[in-house]
Backbone bond lengths (Angstrom), bond angles and torsions (degrees), N, CA, C in turn:
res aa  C-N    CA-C-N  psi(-1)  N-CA   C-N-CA  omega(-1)  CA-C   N-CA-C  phi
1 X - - - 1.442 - - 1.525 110.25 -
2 X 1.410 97.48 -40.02 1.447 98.31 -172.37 2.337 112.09 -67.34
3 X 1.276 74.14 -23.06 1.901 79.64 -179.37 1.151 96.96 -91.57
4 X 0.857 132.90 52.16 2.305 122.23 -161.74 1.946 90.93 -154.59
5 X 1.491 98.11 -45.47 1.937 107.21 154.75 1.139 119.65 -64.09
6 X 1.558 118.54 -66.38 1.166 120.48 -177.68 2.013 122.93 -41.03
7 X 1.291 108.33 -42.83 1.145 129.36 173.41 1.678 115.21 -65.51
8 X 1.434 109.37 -60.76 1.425 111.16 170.29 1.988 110.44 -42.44
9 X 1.241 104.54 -49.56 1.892 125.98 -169.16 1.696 88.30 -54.10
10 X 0.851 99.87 -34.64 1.887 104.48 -157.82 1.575 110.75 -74.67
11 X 1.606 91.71 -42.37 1.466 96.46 -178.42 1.554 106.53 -97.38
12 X 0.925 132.00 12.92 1.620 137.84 176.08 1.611 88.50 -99.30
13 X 1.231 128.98 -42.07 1.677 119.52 -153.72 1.603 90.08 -86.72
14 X 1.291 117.18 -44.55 1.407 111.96 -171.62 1.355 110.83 -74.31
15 X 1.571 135.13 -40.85 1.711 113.52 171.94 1.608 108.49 -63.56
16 X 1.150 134.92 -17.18 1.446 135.12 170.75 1.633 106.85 -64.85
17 X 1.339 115.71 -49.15 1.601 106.06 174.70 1.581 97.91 -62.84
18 X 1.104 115.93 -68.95 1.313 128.26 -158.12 1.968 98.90 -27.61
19 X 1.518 104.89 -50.00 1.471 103.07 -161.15 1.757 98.36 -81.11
20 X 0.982 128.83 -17.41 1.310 142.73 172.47 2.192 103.64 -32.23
21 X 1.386 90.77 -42.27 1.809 101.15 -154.17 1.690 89.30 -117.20
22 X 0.760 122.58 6.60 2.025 137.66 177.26 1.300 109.95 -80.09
23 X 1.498 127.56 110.78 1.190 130.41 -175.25 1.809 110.97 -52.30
24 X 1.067 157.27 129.28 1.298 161.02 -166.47 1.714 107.98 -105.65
25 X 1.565 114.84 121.91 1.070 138.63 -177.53 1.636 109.82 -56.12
26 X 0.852 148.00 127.53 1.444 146.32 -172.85 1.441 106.58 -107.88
27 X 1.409 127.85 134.72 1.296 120.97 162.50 1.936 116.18 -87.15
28 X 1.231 88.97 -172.80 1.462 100.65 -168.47 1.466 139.69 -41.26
29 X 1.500 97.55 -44.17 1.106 123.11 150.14 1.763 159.91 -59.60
30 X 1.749 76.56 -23.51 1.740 110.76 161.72 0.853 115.55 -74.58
31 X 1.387 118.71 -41.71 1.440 125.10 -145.01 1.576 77.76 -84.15
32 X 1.425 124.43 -71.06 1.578 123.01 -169.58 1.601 123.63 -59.26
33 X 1.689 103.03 15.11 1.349 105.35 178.50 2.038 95.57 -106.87
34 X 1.107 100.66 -3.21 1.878 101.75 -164.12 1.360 104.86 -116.53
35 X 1.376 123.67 128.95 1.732 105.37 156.09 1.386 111.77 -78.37
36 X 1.534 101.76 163.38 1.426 135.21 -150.53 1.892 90.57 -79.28
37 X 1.206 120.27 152.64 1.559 120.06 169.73 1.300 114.62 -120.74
38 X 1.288 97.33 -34.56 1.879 103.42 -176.76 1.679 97.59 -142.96
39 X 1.435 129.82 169.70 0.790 119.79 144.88 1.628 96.56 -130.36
40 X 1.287 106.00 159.14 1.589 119.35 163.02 1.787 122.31 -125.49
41 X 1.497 104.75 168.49 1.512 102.86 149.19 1.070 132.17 -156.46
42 X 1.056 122.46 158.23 1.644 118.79 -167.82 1.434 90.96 -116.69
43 X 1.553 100.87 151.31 1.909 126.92 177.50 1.772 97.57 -123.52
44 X 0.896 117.94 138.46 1.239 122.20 162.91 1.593 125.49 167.35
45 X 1.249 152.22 -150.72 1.391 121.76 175.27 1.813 99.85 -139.83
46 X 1.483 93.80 141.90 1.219 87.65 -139.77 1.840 99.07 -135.10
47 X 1.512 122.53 87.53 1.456 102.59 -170.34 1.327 138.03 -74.41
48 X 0.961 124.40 60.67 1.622 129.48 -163.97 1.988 110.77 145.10
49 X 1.579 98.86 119.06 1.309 86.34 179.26 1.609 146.01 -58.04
50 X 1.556 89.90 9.48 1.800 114.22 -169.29 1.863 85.42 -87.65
51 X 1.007 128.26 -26.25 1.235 128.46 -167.29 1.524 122.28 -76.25
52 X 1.580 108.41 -42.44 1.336 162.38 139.26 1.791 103.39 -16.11
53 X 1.125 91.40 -58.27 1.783 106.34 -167.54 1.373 102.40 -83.86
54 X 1.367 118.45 -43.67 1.735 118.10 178.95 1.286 97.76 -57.07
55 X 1.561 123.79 -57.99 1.342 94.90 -158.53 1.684 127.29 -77.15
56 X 1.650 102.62 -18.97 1.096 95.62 156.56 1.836 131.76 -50.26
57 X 1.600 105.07 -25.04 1.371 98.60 -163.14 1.549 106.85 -83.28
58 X 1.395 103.52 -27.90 1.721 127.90 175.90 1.873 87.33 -46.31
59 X 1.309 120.56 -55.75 1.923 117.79 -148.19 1.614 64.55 -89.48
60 X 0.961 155.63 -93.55 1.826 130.52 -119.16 1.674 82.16 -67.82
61 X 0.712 149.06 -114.94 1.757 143.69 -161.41 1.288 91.88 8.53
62 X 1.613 121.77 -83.26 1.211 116.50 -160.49 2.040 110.98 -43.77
63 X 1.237 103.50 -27.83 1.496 111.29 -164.48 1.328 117.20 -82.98
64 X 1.874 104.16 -11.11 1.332 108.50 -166.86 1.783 114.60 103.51
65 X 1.054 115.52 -48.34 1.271 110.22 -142.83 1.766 110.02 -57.81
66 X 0.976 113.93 -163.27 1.419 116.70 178.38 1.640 134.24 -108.54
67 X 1.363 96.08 -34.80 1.457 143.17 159.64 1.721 134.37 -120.74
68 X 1.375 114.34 -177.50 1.539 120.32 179.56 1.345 100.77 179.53
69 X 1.485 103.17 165.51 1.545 114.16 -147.65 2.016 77.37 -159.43
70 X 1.564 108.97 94.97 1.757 95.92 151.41 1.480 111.59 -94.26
71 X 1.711 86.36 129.09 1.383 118.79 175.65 1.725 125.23 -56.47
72 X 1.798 93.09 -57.09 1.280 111.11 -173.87 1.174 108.83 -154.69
73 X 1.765 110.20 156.20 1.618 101.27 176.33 2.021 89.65 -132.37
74 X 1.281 98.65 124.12 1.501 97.27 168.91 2.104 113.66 -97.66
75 X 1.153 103.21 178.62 1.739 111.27 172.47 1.315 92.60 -141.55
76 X 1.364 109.73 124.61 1.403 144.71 167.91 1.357 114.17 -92.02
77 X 1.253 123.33 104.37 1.839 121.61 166.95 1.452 119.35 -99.92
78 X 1.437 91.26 119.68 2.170 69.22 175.33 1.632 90.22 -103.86
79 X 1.707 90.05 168.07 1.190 115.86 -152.89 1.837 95.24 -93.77
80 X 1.007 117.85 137.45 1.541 103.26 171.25 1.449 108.96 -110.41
């Protein structure tokens, strides 16, 4: 039991660092309180817009930033 805490403690302290250095999603209002620094976009296929948002949050980490603001989400079909 006692290693069953210890383990739970471990992984509670480490997604807390982890989100510490995690770019943070901004709502609507943030976003229109800040100017813009970069914009980016990602293409890729993506089922669910929760999916959509990770990877954006994955590239601002990678980019540095601190935050992010998605703008837009388009669907691309190619034609066969």
């Amino acid at each position: 039991m006692k290693l069953k805490n210890t383990l739970l403690a471990s992984a509670l302290l480490s997604a807390a660092a982890f989100s510490v250095h995690a770019a943070t999603e901004l709502t609507p209002e943030q976003a229109a309180a800040l100017k813009p620094y970069d914009r980016i976009v990602i293409t890729g296929r993506f089922n669910a817009i929760g999916d959509a948002v990770s990877a954006v949050s994955r590239r601002a980490d990678k980019e540095g930033a601190a935050s992010f603001y998605v703008v837009d989400t388009s669907e691309f079909r190619q034609q066969w």
